[in-house]
MDTraj code that builds the backbone (N, CA, C; nanometers):
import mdtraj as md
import numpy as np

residues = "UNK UNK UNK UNK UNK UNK UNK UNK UNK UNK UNK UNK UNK UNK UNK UNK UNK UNK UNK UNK UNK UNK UNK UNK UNK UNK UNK UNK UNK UNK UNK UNK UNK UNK UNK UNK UNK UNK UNK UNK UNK UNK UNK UNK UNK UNK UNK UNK UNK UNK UNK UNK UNK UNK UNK UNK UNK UNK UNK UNK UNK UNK UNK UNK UNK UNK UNK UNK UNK UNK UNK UNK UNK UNK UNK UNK UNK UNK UNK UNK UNK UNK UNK UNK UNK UNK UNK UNK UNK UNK UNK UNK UNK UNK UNK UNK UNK UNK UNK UNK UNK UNK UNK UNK UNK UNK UNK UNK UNK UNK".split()
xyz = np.array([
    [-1.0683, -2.7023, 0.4159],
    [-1.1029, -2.7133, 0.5562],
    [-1.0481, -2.5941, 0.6334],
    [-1.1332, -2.5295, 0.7032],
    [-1.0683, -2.3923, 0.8262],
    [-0.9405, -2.4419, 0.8595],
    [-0.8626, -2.3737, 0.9021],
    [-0.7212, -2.3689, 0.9639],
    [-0.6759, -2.3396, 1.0880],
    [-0.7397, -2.3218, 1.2122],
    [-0.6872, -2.1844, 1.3036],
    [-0.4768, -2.1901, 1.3149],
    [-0.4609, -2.0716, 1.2812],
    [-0.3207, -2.0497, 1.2866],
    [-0.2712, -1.9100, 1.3604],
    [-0.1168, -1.9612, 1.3735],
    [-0.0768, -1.8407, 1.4665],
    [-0.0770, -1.6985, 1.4034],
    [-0.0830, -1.5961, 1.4130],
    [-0.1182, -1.4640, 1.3276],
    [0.0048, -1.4379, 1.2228],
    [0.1593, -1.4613, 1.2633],
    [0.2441, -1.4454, 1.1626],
    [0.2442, -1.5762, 1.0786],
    [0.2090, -1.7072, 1.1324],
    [0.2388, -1.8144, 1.0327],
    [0.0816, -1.7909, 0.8956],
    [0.0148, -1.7451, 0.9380],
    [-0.1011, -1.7513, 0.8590],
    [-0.0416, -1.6689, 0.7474],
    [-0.0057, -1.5269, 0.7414],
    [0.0357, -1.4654, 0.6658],
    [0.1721, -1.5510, 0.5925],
    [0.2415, -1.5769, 0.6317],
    [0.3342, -1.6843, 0.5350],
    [0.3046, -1.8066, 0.5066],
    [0.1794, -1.8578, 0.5256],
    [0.0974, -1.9156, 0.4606],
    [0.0216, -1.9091, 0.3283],
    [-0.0449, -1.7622, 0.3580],
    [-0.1115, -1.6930, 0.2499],
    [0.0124, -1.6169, 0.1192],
    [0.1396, -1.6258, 0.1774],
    [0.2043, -1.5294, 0.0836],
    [0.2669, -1.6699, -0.0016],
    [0.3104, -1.7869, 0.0340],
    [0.2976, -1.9009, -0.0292],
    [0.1881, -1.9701, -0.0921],
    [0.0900, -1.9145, -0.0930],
    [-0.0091, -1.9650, -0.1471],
    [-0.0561, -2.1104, -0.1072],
    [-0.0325, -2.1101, 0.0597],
    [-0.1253, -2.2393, 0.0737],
    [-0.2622, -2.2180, 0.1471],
    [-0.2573, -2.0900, 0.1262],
    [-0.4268, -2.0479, 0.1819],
    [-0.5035, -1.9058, 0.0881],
    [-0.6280, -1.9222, 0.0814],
    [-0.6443, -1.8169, 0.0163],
    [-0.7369, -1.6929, 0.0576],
    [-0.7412, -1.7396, 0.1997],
    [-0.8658, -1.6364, 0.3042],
    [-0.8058, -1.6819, 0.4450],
    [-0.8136, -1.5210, 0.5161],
    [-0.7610, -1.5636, 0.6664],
    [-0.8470, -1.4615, 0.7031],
    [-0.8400, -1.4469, 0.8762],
    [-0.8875, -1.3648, 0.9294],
    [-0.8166, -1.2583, 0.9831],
    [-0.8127, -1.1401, 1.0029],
    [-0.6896, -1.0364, 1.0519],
    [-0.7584, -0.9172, 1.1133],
    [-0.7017, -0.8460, 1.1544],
    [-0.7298, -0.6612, 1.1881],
    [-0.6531, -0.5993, 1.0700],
    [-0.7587, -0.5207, 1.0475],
    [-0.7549, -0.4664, 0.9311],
    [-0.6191, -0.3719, 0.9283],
    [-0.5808, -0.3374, 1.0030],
    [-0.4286, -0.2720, 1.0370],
    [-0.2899, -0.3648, 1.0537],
    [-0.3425, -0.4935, 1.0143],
    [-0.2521, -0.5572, 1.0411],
    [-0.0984, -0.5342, 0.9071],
    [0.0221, -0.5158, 0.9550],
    [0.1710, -0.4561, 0.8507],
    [0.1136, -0.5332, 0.7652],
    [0.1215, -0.7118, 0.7605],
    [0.1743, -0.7591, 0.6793],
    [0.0496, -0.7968, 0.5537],
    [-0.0364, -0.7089, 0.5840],
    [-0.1761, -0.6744, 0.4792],
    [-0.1167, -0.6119, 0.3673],
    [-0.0264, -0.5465, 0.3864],
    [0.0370, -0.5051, 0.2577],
    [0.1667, -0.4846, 0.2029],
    [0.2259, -0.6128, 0.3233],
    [0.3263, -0.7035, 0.2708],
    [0.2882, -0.7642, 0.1466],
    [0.2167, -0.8038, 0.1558],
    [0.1595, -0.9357, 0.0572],
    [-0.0075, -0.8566, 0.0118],
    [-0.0213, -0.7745, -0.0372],
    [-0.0710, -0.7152, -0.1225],
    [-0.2190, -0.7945, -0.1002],
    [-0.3023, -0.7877, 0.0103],
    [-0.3796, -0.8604, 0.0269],
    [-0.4933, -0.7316, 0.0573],
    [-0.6603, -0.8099, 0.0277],
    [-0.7551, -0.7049, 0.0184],
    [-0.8356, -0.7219, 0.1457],
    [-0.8348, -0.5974, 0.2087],
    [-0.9292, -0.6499, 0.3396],
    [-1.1299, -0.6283, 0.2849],
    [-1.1740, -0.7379, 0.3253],
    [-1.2937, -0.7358, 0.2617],
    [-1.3833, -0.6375, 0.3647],
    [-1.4899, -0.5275, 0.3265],
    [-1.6023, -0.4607, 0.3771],
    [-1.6683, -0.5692, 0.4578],
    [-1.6888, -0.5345, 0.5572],
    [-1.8017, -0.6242, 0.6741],
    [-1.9469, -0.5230, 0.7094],
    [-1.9709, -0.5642, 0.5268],
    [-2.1002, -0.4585, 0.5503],
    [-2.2369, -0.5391, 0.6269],
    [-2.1865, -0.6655, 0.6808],
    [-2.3338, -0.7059, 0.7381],
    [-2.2585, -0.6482, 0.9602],
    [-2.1883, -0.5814, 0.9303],
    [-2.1223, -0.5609, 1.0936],
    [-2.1024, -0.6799, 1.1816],
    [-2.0201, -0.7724, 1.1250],
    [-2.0161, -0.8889, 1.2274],
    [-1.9243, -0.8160, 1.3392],
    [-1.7893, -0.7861, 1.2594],
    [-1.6814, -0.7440, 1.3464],
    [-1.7445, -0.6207, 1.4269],
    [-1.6920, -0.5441, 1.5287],
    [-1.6681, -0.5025, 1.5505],
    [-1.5880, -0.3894, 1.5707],
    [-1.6085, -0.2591, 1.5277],
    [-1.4718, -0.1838, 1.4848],
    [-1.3705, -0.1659, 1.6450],
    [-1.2857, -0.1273, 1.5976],
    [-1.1426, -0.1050, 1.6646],
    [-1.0971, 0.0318, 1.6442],
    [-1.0559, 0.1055, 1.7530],
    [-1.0120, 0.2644, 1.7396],
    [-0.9100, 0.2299, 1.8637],
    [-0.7763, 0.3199, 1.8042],
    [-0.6943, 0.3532, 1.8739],
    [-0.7609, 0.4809, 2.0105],
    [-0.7089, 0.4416, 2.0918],
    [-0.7571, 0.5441, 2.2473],
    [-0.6251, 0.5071, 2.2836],
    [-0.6138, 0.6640, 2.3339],
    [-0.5028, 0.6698, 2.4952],
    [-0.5753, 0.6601, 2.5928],
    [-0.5307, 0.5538, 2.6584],
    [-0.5796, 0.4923, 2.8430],
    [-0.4595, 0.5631, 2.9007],
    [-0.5120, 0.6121, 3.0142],
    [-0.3883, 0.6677, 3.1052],
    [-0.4779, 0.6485, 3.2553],
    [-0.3658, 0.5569, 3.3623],
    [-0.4531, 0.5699, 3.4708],
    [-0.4446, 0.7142, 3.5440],
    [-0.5421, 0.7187, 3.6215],
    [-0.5851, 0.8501, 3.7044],
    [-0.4610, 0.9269, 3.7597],
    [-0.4117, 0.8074, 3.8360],
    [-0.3614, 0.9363, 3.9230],
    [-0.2225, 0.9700, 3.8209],
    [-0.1813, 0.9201, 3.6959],
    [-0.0429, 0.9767, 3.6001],
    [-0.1103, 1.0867, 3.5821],
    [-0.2431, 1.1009, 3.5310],
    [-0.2902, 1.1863, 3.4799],
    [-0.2844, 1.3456, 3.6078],
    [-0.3194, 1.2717, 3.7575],
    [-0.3152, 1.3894, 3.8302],
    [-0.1623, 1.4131, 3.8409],
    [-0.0653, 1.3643, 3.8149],
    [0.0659, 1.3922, 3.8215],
    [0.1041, 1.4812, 3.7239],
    [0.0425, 1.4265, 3.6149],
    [0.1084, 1.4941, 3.4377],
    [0.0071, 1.5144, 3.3657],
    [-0.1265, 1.6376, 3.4409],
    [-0.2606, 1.6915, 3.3628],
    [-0.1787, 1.7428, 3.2398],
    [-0.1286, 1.7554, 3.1985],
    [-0.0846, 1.8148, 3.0842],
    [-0.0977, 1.6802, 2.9887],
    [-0.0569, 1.6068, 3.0066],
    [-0.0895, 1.4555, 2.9037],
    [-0.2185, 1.4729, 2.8500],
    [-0.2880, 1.4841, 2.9309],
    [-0.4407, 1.4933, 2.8694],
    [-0.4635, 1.5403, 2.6981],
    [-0.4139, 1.7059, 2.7061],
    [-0.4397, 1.7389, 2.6405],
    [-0.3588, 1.7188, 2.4839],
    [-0.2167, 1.6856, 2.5968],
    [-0.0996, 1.5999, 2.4291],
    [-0.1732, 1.5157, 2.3738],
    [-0.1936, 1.4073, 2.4641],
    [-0.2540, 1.2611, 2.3851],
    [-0.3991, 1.2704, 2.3123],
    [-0.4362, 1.3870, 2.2911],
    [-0.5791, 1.4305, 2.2504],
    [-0.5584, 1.4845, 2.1267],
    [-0.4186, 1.5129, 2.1312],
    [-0.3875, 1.6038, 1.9776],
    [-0.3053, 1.5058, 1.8822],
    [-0.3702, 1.3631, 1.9215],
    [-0.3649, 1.2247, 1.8323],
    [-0.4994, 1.2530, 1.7692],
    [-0.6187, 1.2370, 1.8751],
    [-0.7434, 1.2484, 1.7730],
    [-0.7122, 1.2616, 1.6413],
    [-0.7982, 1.1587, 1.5758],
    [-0.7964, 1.1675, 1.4498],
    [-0.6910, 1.1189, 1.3481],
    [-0.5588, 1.1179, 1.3866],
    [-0.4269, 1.1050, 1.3145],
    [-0.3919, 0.9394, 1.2698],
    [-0.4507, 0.8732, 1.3491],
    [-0.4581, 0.7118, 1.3414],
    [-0.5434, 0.6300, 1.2473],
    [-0.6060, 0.6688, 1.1680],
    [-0.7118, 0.6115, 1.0625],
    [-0.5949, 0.4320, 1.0562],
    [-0.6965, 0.4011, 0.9855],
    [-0.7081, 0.2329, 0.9690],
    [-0.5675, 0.2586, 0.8839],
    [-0.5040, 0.2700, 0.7569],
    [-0.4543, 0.3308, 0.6675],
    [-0.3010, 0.3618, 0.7268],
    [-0.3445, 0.4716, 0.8804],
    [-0.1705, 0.4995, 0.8994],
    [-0.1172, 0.4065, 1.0065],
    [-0.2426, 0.3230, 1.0697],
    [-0.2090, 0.2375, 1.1311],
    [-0.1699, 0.1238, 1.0826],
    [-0.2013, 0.1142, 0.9717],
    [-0.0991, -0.0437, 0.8830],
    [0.0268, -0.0033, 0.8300],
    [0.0080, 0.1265, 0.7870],
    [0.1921, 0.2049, 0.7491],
    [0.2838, 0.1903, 0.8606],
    [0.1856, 0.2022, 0.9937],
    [0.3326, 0.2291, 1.0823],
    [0.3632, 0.0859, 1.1463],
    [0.2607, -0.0598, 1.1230],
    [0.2500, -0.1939, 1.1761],
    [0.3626, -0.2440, 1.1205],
    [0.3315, -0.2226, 0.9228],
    [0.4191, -0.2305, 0.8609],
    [0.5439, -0.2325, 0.9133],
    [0.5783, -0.1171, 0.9150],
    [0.7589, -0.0460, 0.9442],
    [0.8022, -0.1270, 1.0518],
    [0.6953, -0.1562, 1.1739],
    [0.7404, -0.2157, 1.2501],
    [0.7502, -0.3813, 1.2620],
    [0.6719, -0.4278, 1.2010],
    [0.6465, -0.5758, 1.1802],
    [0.6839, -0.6370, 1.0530],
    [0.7517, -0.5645, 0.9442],
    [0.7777, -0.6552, 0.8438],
    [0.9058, -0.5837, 0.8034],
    [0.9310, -0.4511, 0.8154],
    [1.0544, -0.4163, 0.7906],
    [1.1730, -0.4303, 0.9053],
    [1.1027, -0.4087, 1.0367],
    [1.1620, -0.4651, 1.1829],
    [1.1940, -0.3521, 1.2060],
    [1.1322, -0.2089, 1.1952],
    [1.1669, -0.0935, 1.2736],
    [1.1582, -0.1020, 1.4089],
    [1.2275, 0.0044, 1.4677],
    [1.2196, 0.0305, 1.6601],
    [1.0473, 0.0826, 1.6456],
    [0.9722, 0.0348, 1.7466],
    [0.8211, 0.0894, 1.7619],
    [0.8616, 0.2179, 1.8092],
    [0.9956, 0.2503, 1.8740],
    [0.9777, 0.4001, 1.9739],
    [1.0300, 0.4535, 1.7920],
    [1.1279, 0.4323, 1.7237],
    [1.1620, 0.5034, 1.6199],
    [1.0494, 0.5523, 1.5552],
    [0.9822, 0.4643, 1.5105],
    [0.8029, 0.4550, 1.4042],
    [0.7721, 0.5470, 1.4863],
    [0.7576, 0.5409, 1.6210],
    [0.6370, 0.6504, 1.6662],
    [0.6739, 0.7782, 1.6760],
    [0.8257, 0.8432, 1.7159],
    [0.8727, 0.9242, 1.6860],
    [0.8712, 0.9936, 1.5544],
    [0.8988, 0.9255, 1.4258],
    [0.8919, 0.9430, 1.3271],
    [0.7539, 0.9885, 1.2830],
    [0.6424, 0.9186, 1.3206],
    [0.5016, 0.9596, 1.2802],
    [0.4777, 1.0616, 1.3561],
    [0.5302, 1.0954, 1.4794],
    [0.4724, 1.2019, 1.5790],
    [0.5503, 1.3597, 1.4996],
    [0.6836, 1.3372, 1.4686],
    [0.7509, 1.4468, 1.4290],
    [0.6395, 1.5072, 1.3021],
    [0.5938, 1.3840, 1.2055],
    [0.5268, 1.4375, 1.0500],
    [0.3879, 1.4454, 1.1080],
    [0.3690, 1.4349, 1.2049],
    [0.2516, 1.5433, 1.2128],
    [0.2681, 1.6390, 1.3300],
    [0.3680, 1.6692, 1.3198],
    [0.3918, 1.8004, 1.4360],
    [0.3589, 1.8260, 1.5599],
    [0.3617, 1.7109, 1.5983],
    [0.3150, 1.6723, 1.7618],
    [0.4388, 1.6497, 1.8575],
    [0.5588, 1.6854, 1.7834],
    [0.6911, 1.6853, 1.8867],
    [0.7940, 1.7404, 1.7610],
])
top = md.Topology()
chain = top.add_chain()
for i, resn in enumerate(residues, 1):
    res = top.add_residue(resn, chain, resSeq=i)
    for name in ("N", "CA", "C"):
        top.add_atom(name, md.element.get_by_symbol(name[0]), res)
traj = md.Trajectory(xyz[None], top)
């Protein structure tokens, strides 16, 4: 029978083996906590998901220079480094400012 559950109890659900299919974002850490396969949604139910920097207007007329920092993310976020860094932060219990520092330094963006 379906389940609806809270997003961390599902996963310690599934890593006990009292479930054997959940629903998630494909970036979610604990996807490979527990060594789990995210299935192709080749009929496109979902919807994809992309990381964007939102910045309101007027920060931006304060600090035009942001623009062009937060642009030199493009690209760096694939599905992949976004579960590495969910990971660090959600199952190993890293600082999110540490993780992001850390990912920003290895790709040479600070």
């Amino acid at each position: 029978d379906p389940m609806k559950l809270n997003a961390s109890l599902k996963y310690q659900a599934i890593g006990r083996g009292d479930m054997d299919v959940t629903n998630a974002f494909a970036t979610d850490g604990p996807i490979k906590q527990y060594n789990l396969k995210v299935l192709t949604d080749d009929l496109g139910f979902f919807p994809p998901y992309y990381a964007a920097p939102i910045v309101r207007q007027e920060v931006l007329e304060k600090h035009p220079e942001l623009k062009d920092v937060l642009n030199m993310l493009a690209g760096k976020l694939d599905d992949a480094t976004m579960t590495e860094l969910n990971y660090l932060v959600d199952v190993e219990g890293k600082a999110v400012e540490q993780v992001a520092a850390d990912f920003l330094k290895s790709q040479n963006l600070v």
